[in-house]
Backbone as a chain_set.jsonl record, in Angstrom:
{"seq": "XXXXXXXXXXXXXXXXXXXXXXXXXXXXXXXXXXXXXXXXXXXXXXXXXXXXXXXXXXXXXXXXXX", "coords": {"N": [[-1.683, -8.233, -12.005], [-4.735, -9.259, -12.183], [-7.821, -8.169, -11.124], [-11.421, -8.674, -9.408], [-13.317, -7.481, -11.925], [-12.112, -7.926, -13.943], [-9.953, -5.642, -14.889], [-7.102, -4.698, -14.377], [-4.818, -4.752, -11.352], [-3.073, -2.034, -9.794], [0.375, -1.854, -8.609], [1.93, -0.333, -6.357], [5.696, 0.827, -5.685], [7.336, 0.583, -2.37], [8.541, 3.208, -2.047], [6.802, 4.932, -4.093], [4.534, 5.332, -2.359], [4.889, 6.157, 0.076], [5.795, 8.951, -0.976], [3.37, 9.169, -2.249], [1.889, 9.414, 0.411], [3.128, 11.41, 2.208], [5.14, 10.194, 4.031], [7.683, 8.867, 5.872], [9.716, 6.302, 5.064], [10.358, 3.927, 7.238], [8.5, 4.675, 8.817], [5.825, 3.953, 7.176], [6.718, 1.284, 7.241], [6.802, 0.841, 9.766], [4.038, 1.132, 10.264], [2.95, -0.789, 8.729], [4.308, -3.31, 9.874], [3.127, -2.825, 12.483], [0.412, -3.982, 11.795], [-1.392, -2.018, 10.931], [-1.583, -0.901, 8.477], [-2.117, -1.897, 5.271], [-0.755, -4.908, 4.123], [1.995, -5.82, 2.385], [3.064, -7.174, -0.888], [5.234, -9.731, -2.173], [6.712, -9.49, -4.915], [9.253, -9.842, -6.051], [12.298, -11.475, -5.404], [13.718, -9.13, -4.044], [12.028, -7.344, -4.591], [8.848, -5.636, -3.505], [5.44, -4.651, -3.106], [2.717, -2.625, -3.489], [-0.928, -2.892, -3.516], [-2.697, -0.376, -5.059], [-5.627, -0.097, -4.633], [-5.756, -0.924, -1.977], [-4.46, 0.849, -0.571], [-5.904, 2.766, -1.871], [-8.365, 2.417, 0.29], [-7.487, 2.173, 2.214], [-6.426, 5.0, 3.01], [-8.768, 6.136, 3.138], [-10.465, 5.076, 4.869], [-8.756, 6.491, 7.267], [-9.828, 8.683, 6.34], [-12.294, 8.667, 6.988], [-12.002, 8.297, 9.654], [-10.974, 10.663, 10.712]], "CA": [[-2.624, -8.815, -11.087], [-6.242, -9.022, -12.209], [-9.161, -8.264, -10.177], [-12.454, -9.306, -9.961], [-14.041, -7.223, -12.797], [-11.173, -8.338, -14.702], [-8.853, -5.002, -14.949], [-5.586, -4.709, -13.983], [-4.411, -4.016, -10.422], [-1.651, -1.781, -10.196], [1.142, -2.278, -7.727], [3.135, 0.654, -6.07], [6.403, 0.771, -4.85], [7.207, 2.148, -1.018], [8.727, 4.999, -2.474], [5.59, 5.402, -4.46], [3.412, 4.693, -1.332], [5.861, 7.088, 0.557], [6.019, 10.114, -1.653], [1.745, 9.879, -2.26], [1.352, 9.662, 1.939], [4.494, 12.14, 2.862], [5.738, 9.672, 5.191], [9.131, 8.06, 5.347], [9.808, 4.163, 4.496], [10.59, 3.474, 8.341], [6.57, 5.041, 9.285], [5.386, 2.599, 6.368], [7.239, -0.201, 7.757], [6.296, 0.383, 11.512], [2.748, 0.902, 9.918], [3.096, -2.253, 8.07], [4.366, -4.353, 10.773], [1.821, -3.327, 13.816], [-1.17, -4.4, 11.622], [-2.168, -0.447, 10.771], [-1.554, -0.359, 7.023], [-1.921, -3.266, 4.307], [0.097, -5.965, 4.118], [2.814, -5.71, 1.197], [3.225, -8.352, -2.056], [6.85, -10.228, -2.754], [7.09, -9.05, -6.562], [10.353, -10.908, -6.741], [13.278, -11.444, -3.659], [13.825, -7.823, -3.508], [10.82, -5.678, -4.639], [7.563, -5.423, -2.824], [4.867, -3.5, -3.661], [1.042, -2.488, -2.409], [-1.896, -2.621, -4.121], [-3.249, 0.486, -4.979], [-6.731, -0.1, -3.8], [-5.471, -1.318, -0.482], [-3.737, 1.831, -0.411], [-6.93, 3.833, -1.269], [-9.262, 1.871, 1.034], [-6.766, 2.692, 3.481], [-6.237, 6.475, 2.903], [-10.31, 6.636, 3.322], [-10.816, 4.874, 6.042], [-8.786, 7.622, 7.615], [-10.587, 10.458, 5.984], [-13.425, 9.282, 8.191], [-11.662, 8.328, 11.023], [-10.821, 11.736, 11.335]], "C": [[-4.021, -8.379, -11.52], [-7.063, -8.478, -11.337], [-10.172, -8.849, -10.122], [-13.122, -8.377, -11.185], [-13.137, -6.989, -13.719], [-9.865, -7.019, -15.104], [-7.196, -5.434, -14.015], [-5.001, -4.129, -13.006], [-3.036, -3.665, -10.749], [-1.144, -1.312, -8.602], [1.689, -0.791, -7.573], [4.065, 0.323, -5.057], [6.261, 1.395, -3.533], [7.762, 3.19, -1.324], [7.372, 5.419, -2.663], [4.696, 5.725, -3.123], [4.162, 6.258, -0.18], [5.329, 8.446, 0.623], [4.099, 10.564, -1.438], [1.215, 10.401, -0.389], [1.926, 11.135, 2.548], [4.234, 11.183, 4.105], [6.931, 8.936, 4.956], [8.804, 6.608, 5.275], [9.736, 3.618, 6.017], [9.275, 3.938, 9.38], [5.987, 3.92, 8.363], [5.943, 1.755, 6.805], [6.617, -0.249, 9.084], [4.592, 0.477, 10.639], [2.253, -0.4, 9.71], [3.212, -3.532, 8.787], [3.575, -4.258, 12.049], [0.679, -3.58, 13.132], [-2.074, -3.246, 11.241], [-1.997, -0.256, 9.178], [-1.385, -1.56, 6.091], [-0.857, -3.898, 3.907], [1.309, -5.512, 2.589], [3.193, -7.129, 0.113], [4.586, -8.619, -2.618], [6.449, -10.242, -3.933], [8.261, -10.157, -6.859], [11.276, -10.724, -5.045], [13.602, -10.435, -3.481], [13.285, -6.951, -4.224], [9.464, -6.489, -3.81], [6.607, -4.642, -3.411], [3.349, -4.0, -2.968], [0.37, -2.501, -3.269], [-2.84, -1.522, -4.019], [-4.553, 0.884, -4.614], [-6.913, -0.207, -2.512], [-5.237, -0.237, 0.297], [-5.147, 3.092, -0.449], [-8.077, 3.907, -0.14], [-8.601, 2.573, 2.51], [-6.901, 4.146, 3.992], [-8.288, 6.668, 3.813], [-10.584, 5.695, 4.211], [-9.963, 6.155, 7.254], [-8.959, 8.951, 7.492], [-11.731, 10.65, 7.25], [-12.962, 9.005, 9.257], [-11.066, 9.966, 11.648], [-11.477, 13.009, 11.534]], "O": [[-4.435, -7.252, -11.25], [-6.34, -8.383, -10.346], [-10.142, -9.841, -10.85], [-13.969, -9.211, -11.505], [-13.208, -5.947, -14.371], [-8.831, -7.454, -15.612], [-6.647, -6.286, -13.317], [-4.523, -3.024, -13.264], [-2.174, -4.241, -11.414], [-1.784, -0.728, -7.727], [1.874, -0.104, -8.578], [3.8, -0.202, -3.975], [5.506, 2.337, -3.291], [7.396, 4.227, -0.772], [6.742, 6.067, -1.828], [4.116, 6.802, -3.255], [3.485, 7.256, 0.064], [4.741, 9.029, 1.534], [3.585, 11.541, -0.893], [0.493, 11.335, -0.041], [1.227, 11.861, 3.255], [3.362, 11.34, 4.96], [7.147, 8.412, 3.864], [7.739, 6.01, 5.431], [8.922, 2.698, 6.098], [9.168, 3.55, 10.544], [5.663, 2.889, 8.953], [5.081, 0.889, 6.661], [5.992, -1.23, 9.486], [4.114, -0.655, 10.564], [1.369, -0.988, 10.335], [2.567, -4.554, 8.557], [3.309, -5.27, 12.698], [-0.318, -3.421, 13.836], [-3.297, -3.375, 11.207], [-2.427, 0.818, 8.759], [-0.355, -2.214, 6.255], [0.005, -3.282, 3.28], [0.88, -4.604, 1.877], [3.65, -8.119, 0.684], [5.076, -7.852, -3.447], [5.657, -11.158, -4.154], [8.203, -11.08, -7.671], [10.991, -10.118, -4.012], [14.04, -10.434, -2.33], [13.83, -5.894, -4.541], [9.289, -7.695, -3.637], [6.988, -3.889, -4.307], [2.954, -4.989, -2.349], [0.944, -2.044, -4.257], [-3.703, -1.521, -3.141], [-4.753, 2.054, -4.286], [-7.883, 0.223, -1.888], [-5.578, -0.133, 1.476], [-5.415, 3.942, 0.4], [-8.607, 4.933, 0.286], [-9.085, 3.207, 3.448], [-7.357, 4.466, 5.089], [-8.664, 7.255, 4.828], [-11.789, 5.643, 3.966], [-10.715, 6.671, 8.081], [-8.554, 9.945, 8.095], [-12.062, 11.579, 7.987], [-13.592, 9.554, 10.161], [-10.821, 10.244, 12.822], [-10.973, 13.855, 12.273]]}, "num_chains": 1, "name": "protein.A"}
């Protein structure tokens, strides 16, 4: 997946996404589904994955929210 200044976004699994937060898959999913944590990308009919910017945008919006 490109970007705009043409590199290369890179995708993480929810493990990945998981392991970097410490939170389980079933906190990322309720995250995921009330609208509190970025949406997830069908890779193929059974992988998913986040975009790692989404993921840091995210993280830092709760650095300062807290």
């Amino acid at each position: 997946m490109n970007t705009h200044d043409g590199s290369v976004e890179v995708l993480l699994s929810p493990n990945e996404v998981c392991l970097m937060l410490g939170i389980s898959k079933s906190t990322l999913w309720r995250l995921e589904t009330g609208g509190e944590f970025p949406r997830s990308i069908r890779i193929s009919s059974r992988r998913v994955g986040y975009r790692s910017s989404a993921v840091g945008r995210w993280l830092n919006g709760r650095e300062r929210a807290a």
